[in-house]
MARDRENDREN-869941 format. One record per residue (C-alpha): x, y, z. Coordinates in steps of 0.2 Angstrom, whole numbers, padded with zeros to 4 digits, always signed. Example, Ala and Ser with C-alpha at 12.3 -4.5 7.8 and 13.67 -1.06 7.14 Angstrom:
BEGIN
+0062-0022+0039+0068-0005+0036
//
This chain:
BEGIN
+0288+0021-0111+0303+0025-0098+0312+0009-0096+0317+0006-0076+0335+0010-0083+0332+0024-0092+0325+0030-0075+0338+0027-0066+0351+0036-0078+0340+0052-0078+0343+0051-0059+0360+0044-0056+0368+0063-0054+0353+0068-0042+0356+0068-0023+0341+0058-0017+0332+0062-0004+0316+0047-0005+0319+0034-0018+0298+0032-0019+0289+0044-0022+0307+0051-0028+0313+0066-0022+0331+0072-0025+0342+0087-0024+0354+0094-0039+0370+0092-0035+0382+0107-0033+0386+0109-0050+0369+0111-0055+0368+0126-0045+0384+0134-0054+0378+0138-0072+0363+0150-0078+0355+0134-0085+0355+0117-0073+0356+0101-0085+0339+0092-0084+0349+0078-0076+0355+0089-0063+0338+0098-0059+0330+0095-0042+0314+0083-0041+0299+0083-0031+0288+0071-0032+0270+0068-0018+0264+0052-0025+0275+0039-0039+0275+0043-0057+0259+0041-0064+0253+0036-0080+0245+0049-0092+0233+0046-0107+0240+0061-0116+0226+0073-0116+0222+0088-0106+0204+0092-0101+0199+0110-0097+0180+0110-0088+0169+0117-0074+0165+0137-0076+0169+0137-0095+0158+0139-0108+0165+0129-0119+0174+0112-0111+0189+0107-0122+0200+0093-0123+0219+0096-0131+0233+0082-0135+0250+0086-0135+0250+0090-0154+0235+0104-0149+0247+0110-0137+0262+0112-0150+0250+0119-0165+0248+0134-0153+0261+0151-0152+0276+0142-0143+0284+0155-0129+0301+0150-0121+0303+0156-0103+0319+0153-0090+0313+0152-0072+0321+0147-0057+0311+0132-0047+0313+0132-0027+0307+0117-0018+0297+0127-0003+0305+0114+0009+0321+0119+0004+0333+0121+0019+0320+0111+0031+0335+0104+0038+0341+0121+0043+0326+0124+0055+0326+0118+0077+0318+0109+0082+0316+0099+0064+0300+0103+0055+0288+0088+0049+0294+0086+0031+0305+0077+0018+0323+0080+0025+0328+0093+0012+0345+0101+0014+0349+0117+0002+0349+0112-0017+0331+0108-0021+0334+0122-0032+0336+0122-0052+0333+0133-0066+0332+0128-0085+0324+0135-0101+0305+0130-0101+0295+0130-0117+0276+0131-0121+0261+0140-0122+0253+0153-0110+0241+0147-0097+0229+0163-0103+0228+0159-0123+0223+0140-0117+0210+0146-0105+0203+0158-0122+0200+0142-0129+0188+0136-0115+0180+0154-0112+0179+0156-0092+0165+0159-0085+0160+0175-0077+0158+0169-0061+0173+0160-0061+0185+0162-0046+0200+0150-0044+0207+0136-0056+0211+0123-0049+0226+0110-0057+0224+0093-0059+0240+0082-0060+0238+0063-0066+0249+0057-0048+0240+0050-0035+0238+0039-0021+0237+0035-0002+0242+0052+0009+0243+0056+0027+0246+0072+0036+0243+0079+0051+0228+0068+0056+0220+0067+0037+0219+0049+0029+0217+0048+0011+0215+0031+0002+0217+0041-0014+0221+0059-0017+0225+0065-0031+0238+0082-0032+0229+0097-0035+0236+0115-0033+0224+0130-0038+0228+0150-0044+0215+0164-0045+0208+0166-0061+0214+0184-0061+0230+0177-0061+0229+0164-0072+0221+0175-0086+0234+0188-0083+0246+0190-0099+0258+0197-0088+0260+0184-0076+0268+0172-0089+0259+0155-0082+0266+0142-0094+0260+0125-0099+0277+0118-0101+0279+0103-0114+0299+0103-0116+0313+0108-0104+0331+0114-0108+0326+0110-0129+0322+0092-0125+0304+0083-0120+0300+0083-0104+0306+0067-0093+0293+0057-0083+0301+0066-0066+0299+0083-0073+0277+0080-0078+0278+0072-0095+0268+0074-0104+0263+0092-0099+0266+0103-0083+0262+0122-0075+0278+0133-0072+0270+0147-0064+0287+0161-0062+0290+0168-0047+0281+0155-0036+0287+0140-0026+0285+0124-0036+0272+0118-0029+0260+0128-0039+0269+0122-0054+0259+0106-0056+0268+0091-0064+0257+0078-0077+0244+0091-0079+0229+0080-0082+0213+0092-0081+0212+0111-0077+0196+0116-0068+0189+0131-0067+0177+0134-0050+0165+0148-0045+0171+0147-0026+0189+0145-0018+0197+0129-0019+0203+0120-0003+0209+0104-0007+0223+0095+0005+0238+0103-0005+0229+0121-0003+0226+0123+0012+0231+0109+0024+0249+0105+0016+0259+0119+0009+0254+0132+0023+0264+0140+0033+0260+0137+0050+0265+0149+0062+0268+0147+0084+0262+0167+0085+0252+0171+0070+0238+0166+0059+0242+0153+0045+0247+0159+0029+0247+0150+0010+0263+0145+0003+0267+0157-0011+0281+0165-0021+0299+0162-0016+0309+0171-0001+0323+0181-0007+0340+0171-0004+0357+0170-0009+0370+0155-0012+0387+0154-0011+0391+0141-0025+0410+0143-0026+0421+0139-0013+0410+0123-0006+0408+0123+0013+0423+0116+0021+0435+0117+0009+0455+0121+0008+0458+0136-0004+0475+0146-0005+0479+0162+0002+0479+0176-0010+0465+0184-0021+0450+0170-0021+0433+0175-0031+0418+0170-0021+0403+0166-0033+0386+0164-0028+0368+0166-0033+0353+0173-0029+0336+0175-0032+0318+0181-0026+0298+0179-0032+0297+0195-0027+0306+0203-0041+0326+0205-0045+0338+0205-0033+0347+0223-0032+0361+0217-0020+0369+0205-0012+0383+0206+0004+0396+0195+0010+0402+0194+0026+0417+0185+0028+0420+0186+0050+0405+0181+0057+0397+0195+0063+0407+0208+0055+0402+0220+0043+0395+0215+0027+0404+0218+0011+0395+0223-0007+0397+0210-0022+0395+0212-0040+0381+0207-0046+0376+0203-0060+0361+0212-0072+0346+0200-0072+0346+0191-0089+0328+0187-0087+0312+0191-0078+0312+0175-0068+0329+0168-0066+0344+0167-0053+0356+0182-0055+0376+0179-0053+0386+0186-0040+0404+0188-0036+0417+0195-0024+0437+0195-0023+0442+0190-0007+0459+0193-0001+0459+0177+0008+0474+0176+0022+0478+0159+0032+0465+0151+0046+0447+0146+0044+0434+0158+0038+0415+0160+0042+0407+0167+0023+0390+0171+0024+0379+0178+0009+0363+0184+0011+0352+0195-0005+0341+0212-0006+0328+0211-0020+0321+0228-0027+0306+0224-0015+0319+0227-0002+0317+0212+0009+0331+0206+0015+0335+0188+0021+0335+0185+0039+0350+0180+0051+0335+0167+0059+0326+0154+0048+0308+0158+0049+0300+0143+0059+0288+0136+0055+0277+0117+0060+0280+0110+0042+0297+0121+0037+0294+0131+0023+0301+0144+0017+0319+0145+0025+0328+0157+0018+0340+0162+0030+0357+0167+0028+0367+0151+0027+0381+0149+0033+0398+0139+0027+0418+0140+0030+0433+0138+0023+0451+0135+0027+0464+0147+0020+0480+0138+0020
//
C-alpha cells in the first residue's frame, strides 16, 4: 500500500495541474532525454486512485472467460516497448476562445520503457468470439462525472478498440505491468494498464480491471461523448492517434543565451509513423530552415532534433514544427475544437540574444 507520503514524493517533480483527481505535467527536463524518469512522466487521471483486487477479468464474446493475477501476467512471454504518451488535451491552453477542459499547457507528454505482454496472446487465452466487434477496457477508477449536460453518480472509465486491432500482432497493444524497469506506481495503473503505440493516451487505460469483448460497438461516455473532437464546421470525429508536432526543448522560452553558435534541440513525434523532417524558423515568418534529425530508435518513440544557430544580439521568435513520413505537417493555427484536442500547432517561443 502507497503511503500518503510516498504519493506525494512520486509527484513532488510534476507540475500539477488538479491536485484531485491528480493531473500533472512533466517538467522540462523530462521532455530532454529519450527516456522521461517515472517521477517526471506526465499524469492523467479522470476519477481518484482507485483500489484494485489484483486480477484481471477477460468475459463477454469469448469462449472461454478467464481470470489472470499479476503472477499470470509475468509467467507469459514478456515484450519491452518505448512509446511516447500524449495527453490529447495537450496544448488546450494554446487554443481561443479556451476550450472546456483541464487547463493543460504543453508538457503532458512523456516517454519511458514499458514492459509486458501483448494484448493479442491474452486475448488467445480467452478465444474471441466470431462475432465479436470492439473490446471494450475496464479500468478499476470510478466515480461521479459531469459533462456537457450528462450526470453520472458512478461511472466507471472505459475506452474500447476494434477487435481487429486488438488482435493484430502488429499493432503491439501492451498490457503493461512495469515502466522504466521498475513496478508500476499507483498514478501510472498499478497493478496493470493498456499502452496502445501510436495513439493518445486515452485509449491506454490505467488499473485495467476487466477487458470485454462485445458483439456491437461500444459507446460509453469516454467513447463517444468525451474524447471526440467536436468540430464548428464538420461532423464529429473520435479521438485517435497523435497529431504530428515538434518541441523545442533547449533554449526554454524567454531566456538569455549568448551570441555566437547556439544548438537548438527539440523533439518531435507523430501516431502516424516517424517523423522525416523537422524545420526551424527563427524570424517569424521567414523562411524555414532544415534540422538534423535524428533516425528513429524505435517504432513508437520521440525522435531528437537539432539545429546550429548562429544567434546575433536582440530577441528572436524560434518556431519548430515536424513532417512525419505520412507527410502531414503541423499547422500555423491550432485546430479548434469545443473540448480542445488535438492541438498540435506550431508553438511558438523567443529568446534574447545578448
Amino acid at each position: 500500500m502507497t503511503t500518503a507520503e510516498e504519493l506525494a514524493r512520486d509527484r513532488a517533480a510534476l507540475t500539477m495541474i488538479q491536485p484531485e483527481p491528480f493531473n500533472a505535467e512533466a517538467p522540462p527536463q523530462g521532455l530532454r532525454d529519450d527516456i522521461t524518469p517515472v517521477s517526471l512522466h506526465y499524469v492523467r487521471s479522470n476519477f481518484a486512485l482507485p483500489e484494485h483486487d489484483g486480477t484481471l477479468q477477460i468475459t463477454g464474446a469469448v469462449q472461454n472467460p478467464t481470470s489472470l493475477t499479476l503472477d499470470d501476467l509475468r509467467s507469459m512471454p514478456a515484450v519491452d516497448r518505448v512509446v511516447t504518451l500524449e495527453c490529447a488535451g495537450n496544448g488546450r491552453l494554446g487554443q481561443a476562445p479556451l476550450p472546456v477542459g483541464e487547463p493543460w499547457g504543453f508538457n503532458a507528454v512523456s516517454t519511458a520503457r514499458w514492459t509486458g505482454v501483448y494484448l493479442h496472446d491474452v486475448l488467445a487465452l480467452a478465444s474471441p468470439a466470431g462475432d465479436g466487434v470492439d473490446v471494450a477496457f475496464l479500468g478499476a477508477d470510478h466515480g461521479p462525472y459531469s459533462q456537457a449536460g450528462h450526470q453520472f453518480e458512478d461511472l466507471t472509465y472505459t475506452r474500447a478498440l476494434t477487435l481487429a486491432h486488438c488482435v493484430d500482432p502488429a499493432a503491439e497493444i501492451m498490457i503493461a505491468y512495469a515502466m522504466n524497469g521498475e513496478e508500476l506506481t499507483p498514478d501510472h495503473g498499478a497493478p496493470f494498464r493498456i499502452i496502445a503505440p501510436r495513439w493518445y493516451g486515452v485509449a491506454s487505460v490505467k488499473w485495467l480491471k476487466r477487458i470485454d469483448v462485445l458483439t456491437a460497438p461500444f459507446a460509453g461516455e469516454f467513447q463517444t461523448s468525451h474524447y471526440m473532437y467536436e468540430w464548428q464546421d464538420r461532423p464529429h470525429e473520435p479521438v485517435t492517434v497523435m497529431a504530428v508536432r515538434a518541441r523545442i526543448t533547449d533554449p526554454a522560452p524567454g531566456v538569455s543565451v549568448p551570441a555566437g553558435t547556439y544548438t537548438v534541440r527539440g523533439k518531435a513525434w507523430s501516431g502516424a509513423g516517424p517523423i522525416s523532417r523537422v524545420q526551424l524558423s527563427l524570424t517569424g515568418e521567414g523562411d524555414w530552415n532544415q534540422a538534423v534529425l535524428e533516425p528513429p530508435t524505435g517504432p513508437y518513440q520521440w525522435q531528437d532534433w537539432s539545429f546550429d544557430w548562429h544567434a546575433v544580439p536582440g530577441r528572436h521568435t524560434l518556431r519548430a514544427r515536424a513532417i512525419d513520413a505520412g507527410g502531414n505537417v503541423q499547422p500555423d493555427v491550432p485546430p479548434w475544437n469545443r473540448l480542445g484536442y488535438g492541438n498540435n500547432a506550431v508553438e511558438v517561443s523567443y529568446v534574447d540574444v545578448i
